[in-house]
N, C-alpha and C positions, 0 to 999 in steps of 0.2 A: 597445600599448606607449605607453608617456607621457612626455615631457620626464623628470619628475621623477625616471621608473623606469630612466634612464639610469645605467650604470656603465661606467666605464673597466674595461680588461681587466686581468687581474692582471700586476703589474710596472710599467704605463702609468707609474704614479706611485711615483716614491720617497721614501720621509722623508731632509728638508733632512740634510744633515753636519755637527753642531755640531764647528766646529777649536776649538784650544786648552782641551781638558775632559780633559787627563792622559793619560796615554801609553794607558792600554787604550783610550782611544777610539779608536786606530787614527788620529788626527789629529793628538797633543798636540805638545809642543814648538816645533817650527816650521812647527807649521800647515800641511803640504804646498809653503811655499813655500821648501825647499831652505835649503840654509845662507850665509850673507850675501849683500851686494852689494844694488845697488840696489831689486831687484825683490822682497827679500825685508821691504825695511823699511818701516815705516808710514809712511802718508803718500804714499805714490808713488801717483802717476796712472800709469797706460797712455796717451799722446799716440797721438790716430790714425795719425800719420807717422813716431814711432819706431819702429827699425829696431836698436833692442838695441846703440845706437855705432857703428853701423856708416853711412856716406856714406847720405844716405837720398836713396831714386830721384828727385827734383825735383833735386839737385842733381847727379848721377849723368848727366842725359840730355842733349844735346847741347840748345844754348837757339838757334841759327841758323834761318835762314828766317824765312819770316813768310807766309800766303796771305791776300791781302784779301779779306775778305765781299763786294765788292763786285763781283770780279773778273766779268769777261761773257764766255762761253764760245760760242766757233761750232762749227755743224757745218762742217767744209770740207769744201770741193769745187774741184777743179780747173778750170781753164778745157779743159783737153782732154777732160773727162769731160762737157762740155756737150754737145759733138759727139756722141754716143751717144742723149739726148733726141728725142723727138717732135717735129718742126718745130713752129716757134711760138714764144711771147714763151718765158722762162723767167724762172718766179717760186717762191716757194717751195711754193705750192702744186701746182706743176707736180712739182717733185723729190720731194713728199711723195706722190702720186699715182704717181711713178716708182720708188718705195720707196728712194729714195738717202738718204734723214733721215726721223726724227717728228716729228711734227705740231707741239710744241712749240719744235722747232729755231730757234735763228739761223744763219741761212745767213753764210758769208765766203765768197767766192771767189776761191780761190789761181791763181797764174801756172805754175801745171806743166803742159805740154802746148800743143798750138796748137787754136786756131779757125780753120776756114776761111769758114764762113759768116756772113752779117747778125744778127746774133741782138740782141734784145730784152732786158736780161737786170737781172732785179730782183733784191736782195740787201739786207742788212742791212750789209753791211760788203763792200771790195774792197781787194783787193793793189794797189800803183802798178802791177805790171806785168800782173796780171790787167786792170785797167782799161786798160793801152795795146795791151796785146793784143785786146781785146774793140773795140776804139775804132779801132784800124786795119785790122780785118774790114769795117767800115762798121759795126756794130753799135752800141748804145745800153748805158750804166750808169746804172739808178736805183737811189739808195739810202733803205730803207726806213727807218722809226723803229726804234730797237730794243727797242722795249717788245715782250713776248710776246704777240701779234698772233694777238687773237681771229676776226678779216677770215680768217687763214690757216688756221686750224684749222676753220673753217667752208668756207671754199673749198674745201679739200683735202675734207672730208663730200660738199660737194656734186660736187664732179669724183667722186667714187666712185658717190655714188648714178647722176649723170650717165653714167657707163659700164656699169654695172650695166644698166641700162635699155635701152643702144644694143646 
């Protein structure tokens, strides 16, 4: 079989509808488009957005709110869910390693809950009272850049393979 020897199936294709060729053509008169009003008369467009008069949905939908593109979203985590952790600094490659967030994450750490221990504790972002919590355990807050922190996602690879191996 060849390109050329190609045919459509019968029906596939219909011959076009000449409207307005006199009533036996089954089209004449009013050429199918019903009798008066806007849609029937020459000249009219279809507007993407009409809606036949009727309120069209842009103006219809509530116009309130607003969400910045820019907004920075954390994962949180409580200051009482630190307590739970493996003794040691806590960074976010530790949590990611602890399956608390993904690898992508910005960490925040929230004020819900107590510390009782020293803890070491790196983050992208902290509560005022996360930080005085963490800060009257005798413990340390550092805050990290918040750019998406390739250092993390690499550390957290290597803490995996690192216990893989142990």
């Amino acid at each position: 079989m060849k390109l050329n020897e190609l045919k459509n199936v019968k029906g596939a294709r219909t011959a076009r509808m000449r409207v307005g060729r006199g009533e036996s053509s089954g089209k004449g008169r009013t050429s199918g488009k019903g009798n008066k009003g806007q849609m029937s008369r020459t000249g009219h467009k279809h507007k993407p957005l009409f809606e036949g008069g009727q309120m069209k949905l842009i103006r219809r939908i509530p116009k309130r709110g607003f969400t910045s593109p820019n907004r920075v979203e954390y994962a949180a985590i409580n200051v009482g869910d630190l307590c739970d952790l493996a003794a040691g600094d806590i960074t976010p490659a530790a949590l990611v390693a602890a399956g608390r967030i993904a690898k992508s994450d910005l960490v925040k750490i929230l004020g819900n809950g107590e510390i009782k221990e020293a803890r070491k504790v790196s983050a992208h972002a902290f509560s005022a009272s996360a930080k005085a919590k963490i800060e009257a355990a005798g413990g340390t807050c550092e805050v990290l850049s918040l750019a998406k922190p390739k250092q993390v996602v690499e550390a957290a690879a290597a803490a995996d393979t690192s216990a893989s191996e142990a």
